[in-house]
C-alpha positions in Angstrom: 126.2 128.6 111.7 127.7 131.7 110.3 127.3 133.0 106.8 130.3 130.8 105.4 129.2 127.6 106.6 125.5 128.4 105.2 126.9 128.9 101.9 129.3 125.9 101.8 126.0 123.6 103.0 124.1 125.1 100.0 127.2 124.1 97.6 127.9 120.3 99.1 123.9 119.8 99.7 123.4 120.6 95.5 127.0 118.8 94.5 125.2 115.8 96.5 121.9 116.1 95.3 121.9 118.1 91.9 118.2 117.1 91.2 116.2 117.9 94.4 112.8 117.0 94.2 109.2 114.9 95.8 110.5 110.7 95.5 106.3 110.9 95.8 105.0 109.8 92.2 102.1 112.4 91.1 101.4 113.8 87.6 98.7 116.0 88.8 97.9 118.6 91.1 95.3 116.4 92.5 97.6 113.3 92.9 100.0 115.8 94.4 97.6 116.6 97.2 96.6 113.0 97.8 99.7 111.5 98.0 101.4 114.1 100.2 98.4 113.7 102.5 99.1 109.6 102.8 102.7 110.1 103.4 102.3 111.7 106.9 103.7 109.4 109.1 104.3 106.9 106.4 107.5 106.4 103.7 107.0 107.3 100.3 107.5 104.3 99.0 104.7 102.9 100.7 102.4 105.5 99.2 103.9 105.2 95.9 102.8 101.7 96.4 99.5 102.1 96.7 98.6 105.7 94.8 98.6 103.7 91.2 95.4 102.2 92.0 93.7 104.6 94.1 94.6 107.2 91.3 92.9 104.5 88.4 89.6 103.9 90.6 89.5 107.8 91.5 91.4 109.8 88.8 90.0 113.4 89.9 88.4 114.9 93.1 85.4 114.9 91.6 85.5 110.8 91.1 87.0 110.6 95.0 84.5 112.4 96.2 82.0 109.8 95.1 84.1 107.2 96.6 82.7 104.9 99.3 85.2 105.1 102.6 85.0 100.5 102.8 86.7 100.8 99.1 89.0 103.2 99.3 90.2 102.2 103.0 90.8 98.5 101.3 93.0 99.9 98.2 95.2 102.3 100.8 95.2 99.9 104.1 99.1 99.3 103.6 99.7 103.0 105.0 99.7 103.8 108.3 96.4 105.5 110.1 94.7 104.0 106.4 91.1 104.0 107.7 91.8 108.1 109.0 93.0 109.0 105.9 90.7 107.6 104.1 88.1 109.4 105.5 90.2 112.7 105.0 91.2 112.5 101.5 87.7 111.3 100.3 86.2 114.9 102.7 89.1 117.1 101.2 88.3 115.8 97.5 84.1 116.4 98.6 85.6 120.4 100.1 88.0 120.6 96.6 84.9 119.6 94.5 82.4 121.7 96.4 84.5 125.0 97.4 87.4 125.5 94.8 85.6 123.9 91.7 87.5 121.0 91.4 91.1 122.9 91.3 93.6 122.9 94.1 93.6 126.0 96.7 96.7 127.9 96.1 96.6 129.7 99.0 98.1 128.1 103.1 94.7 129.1 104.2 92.3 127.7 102.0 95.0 124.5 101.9 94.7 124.1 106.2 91.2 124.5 105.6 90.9 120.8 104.2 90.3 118.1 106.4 93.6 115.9 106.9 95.5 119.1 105.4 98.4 120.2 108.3 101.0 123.4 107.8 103.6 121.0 106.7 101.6 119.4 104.2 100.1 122.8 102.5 103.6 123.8 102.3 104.9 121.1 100.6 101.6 121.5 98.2 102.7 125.1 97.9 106.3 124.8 96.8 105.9 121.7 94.6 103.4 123.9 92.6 105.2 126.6 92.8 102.7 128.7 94.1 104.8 130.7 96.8 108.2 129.8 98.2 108.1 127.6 101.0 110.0 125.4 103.7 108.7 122.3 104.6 109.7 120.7 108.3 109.6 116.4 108.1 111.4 114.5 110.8 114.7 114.5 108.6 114.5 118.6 108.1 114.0 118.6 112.0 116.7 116.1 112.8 119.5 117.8 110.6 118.7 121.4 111.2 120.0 120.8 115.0 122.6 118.4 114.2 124.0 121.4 111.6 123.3 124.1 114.1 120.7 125.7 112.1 118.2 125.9 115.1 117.6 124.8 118.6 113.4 125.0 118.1 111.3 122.4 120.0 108.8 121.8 117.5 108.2 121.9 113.6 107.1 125.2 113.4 110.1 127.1 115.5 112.7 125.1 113.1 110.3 126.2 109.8 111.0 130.0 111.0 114.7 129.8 111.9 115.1 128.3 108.2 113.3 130.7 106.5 115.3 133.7 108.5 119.0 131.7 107.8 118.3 130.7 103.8 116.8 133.1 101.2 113.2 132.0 100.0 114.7 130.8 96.6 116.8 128.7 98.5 113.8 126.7 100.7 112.4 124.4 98.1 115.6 122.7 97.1 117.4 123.0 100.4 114.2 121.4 101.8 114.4 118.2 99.3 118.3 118.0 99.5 118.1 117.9 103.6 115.3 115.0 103.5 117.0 113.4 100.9 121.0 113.7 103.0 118.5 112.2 106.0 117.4 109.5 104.8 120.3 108.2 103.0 123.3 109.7 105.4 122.4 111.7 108.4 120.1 108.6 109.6 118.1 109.1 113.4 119.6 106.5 114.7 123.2 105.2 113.0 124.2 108.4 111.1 127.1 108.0 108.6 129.1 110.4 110.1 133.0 109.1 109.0 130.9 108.9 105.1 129.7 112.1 105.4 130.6 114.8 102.6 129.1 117.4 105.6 131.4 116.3 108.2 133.6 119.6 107.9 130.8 121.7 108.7 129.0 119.8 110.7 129.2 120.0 114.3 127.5 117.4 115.6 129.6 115.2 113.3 131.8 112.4 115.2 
């Protein structure tokens, strides 16, 4: 996709979606953290579903790392891999508590550090806090970046770099919402909208 096509996505993507952000529901950095790392492989409406009262019985790492795995597993057993993640998010808040004195890492390396805590999720932690620009690769930023022609990478990681070279940094946070957001509503994995779709003239994938 030359440099014309790049800058008309960026204008449809933001007339589509004028107010890119998480459809997580977190009011701390702590709930951030926590929810992003029960959405892997798992909607966000689920977690949004069960994060109210996981965040009332544990509102702070320091109460979650108290937590007994049989009671947190109960409140989050709707998600997927519950009893896994339960044992992550109650080690990560122990690690938080223990290494970083209660405050989030703001650093990829002291983020990937935490149990449960993969590149993707430290860089959605990352650009959500604003703490350095960042580009996020879900299933929907995957899908569309090779149905746009913004990259031909085999895995998360390749697709992340191509992104980051085609789009300038202020660019990735939004871009990275507005794609998941076009995906789930649009540019669907199996039935995408294509004849509905306000990309179709850039698009080449579209039919």
């Amino acid at each position: 996709m030359g440099p014309k096509r790049k800058a008309a996505l960026l204008e449809a993507l933001a007339e589509l979606y004028p107010d890119p952000r998480s459809e997580l529901d977190f009011s701390s950095e702590y709930q951030l953290l926590i929810a992003v790392m029960l959405s892997a492989q798992c909607t966000d409406k689920k977690v949004n579903q069960v994060t109210p009262a996981l965040f009332a019985a544990y509102p702070d790492f320091a109460a979650l790392s108290n937590a007994k795995l049989p009671d947190v597993e109960r409140i989050i057993r709707p998600i997927n891999y519950f009893k896994t993640k339960a044992r992550n998010i109650i080690e990560t808040a122990k690690q938080v508590a223990a290494r970083f004195r209660s405050s989030l890492p703001k650093t990829h390396e002291e983020l990937t550090s935490l149990p449960g805590v993969g590149n993707k999720t430290a860089n959605v932690i990352l650009g959500e806090t604003g703490a350095v620009p960042s580009l996020p690769v879900d299933t929907h930023v995957f899908r569309l970046a090779h149905r746009l022609g913004l990259s031909e990478g085999r895995n998360p990681d390749a697709v992340e770099r191509d992104l980051r070279r085609a789009f300038p940094a202020a660019e990735w946070r939004n871009l990275h919402h507005r794609l998941i957001f076009h995906g789930r509503r649009v540019c669907k994995a199996r039935s995408p909208e294509c004849s509905a779709c306000a990309l179709q003239r850039i698009c080449p994938s579209a039919s």
